[in-house]
N, C-alpha and C positions, 0 to 999 in steps of 0.2 A: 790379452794379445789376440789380435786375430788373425784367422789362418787366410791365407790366397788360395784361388787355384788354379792353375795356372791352363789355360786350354789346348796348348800343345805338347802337355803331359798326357802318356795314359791313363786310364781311369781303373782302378781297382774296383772290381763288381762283382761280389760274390768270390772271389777266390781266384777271377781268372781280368785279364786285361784286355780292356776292351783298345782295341786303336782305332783312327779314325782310318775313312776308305781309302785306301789310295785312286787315284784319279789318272783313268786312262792319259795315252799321250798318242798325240799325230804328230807325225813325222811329212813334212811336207818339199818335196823338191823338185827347185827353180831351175829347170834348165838353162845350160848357156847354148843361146841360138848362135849363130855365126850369119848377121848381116850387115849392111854396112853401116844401119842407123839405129844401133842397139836401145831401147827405154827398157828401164824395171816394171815388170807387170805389175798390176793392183792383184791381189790374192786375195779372197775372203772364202771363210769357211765355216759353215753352220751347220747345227743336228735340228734333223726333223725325223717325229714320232713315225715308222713305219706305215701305222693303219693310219695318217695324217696326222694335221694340227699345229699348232705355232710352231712355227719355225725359231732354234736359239744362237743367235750369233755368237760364235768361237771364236773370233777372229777377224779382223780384216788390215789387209796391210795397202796404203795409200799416202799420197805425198801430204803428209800432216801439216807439216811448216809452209806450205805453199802459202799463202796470200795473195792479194790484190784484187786484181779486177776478175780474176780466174782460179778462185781457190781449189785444193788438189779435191774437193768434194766434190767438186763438178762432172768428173768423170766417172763417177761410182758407180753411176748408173747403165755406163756402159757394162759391169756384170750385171748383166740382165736376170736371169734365175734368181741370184739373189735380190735383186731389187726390187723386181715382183713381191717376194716370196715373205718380205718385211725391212729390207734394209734402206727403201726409202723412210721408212717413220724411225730409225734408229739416230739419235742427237750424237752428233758425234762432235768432238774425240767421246769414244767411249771409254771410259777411266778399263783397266786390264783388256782390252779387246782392239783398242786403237791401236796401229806400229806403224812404223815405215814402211817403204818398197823393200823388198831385198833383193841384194844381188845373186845372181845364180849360188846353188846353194841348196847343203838338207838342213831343214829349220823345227826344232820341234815342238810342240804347243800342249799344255796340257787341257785335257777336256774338263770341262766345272762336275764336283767330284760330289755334288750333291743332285743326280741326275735321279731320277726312278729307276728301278732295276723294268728293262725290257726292248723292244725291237727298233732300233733307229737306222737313221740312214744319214749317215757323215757326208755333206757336198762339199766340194773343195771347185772353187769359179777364180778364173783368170782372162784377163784381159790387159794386150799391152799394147800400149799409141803404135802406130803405122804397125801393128802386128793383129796377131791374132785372140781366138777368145776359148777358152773349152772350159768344159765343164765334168768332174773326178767326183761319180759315186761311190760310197764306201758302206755296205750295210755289216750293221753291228747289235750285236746283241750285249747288254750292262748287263752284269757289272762288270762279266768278266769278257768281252768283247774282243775278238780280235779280224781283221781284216784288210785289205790291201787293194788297189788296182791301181792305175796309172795313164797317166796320160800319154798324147801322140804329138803335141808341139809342146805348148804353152806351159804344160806339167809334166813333171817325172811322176816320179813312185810318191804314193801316199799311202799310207801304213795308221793302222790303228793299234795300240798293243794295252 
């Protein structure tokens, strides 16, 4: 008979149990503006290494389902920082990184839990039709990271914990 093992089991090692990391969370939120031609921003949000280097997409939220002559990718690029930064060369949908828009809203996202331990910096970009664009630095330090700052239109609070 053979044994399984199952990978979302702890591992007995030597006497003591090892678990796997838990994986930071961002907490991200959508303000409700008050104008008279409301659209759901595009939100995306990526870690990049402090002292530089590849930029890792966390996220981005965008009108997936759109088609036609004008698919909801069209506009991505109006988050500019990220688009620079590598999210033009990202194929999208990206399988766990693609979403919708969301409506105003705290939304929270887990960060990929197989990071290097050391000094990054969490960007959070938005941009919405006939609206505006800003752009929510958050520097953090893994494993155990935490952090915060906020926007003045376009984003509320963004929280790393």
């Amino acid at each position: 008979m053979k044994s399984k093992v199952l990978p979302s089991l702890p591992l007995l090692v030597a006497g003591t149990v090892a678990m796997p990391a838990a994986a930071a969370t961002v907490s991200v939120t959508v303000p409700r503006i008050n104008v008279a031609e409301y659209h759901k921003p595009y939100v995306v949000g990526w870690l990049e290494p402090a002292a530089g280097g590849e930029a890792k997409t966390v996220f981005v939220w965008y009108d997936v389902k759109k088609g036609g002559r004008e698919p909801g990718t069209k506009w991505l690029s109006d988050l500019r920082s990220w688009w620079r930064k590598g999210g033009r060369s990202l194929k999208l949908p990206a399988d766990g990184v693609s979403g919708a828009t969301r409506a105003p809203g705290t939304y929270q996202v887990a960060l990929p839990a197989n990071l290097p331990a050391g000094q990054y910096v969490l960007k959070v970009e938005a941009a919405r039709e006939t609206g505006g664009r800003e752009l929510v630095s958050v520097p953090i330090t893994l494993p155990k990271g935490r952090g915060a700052a906020s926007g003045k239109t376009e984003l509320g609070a963004v929280t790393v914990r």
